[in-house]
C-alpha positions in Angstrom: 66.5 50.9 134.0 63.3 53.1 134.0 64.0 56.6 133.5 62.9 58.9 136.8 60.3 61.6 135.5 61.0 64.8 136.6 58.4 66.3 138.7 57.6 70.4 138.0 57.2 72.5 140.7 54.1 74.7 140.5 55.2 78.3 142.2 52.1 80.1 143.3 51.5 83.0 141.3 53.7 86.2 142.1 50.5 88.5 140.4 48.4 90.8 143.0 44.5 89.6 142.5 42.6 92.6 141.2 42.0 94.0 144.8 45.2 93.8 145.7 46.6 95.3 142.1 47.7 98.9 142.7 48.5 101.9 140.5 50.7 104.2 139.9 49.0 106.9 141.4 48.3 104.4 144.6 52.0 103.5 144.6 53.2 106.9 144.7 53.2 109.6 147.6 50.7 112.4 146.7 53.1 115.2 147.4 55.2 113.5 144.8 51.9 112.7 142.3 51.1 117.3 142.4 55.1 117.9 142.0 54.7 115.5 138.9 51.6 117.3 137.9 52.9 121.0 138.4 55.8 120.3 136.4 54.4 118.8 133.5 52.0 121.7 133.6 54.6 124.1 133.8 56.5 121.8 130.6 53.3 122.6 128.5 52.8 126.1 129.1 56.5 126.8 127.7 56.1 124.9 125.0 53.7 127.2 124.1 55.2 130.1 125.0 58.1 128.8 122.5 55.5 127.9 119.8 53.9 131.6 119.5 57.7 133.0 120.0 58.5 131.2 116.9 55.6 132.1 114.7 56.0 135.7 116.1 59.6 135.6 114.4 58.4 134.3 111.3 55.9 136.8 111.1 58.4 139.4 112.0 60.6 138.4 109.7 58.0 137.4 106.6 57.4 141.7 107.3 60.8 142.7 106.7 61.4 140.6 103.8 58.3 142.3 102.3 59.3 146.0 103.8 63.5 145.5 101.8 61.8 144.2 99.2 63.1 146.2 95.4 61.3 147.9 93.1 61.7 145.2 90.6 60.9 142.8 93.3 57.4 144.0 93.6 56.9 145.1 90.5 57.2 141.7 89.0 55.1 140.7 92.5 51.8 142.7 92.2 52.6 144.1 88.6 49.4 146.1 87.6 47.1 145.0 89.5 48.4 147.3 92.3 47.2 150.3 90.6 43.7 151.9 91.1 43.9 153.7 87.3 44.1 150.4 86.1 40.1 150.3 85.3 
């Protein structure tokens, strides 16, 4: 017996041609595209606010480590050179 060959069907491509291709910004509403937009602008400006919060504390708190610092501490830190007799 011959063996039937098994024809393949050729499906017409699914893909949009390059006119037809859209984008996300075409797919979307625009009232949805500025909400987007304002959001992510207001995500970056309290990141930054957060960013100079944090190197506000560290500053602040580099300060008061310096301020409770002992005698011994800062002698042994700036040890003569602090002085303005020291020729």
């Amino acid at each position: 017996m011959a063996k039937k060959k098994k024809q393949k069907r050729q499906q017409p491509s699914q893909q949009p041609s390059k006119d037809e291709a859209l984008t996300l910004k075409d797919q979307l509403n625009g009232d949805v595209l500025e909400k987007l937009k304002l959001a992510k602008k207001e995500l970056v400006v309290k990141e930054q606010a957060a960013q100079e919060e944090r190197e506000a504390k560290l500053v602040f708190e580099r300060k008061q480590r310096e301020k409770n610092k002992s005698f011994e501490e800062l002698l042994n830190e700036y040890g003569d050179k602090g002085s303005k007799f020291n020729g």
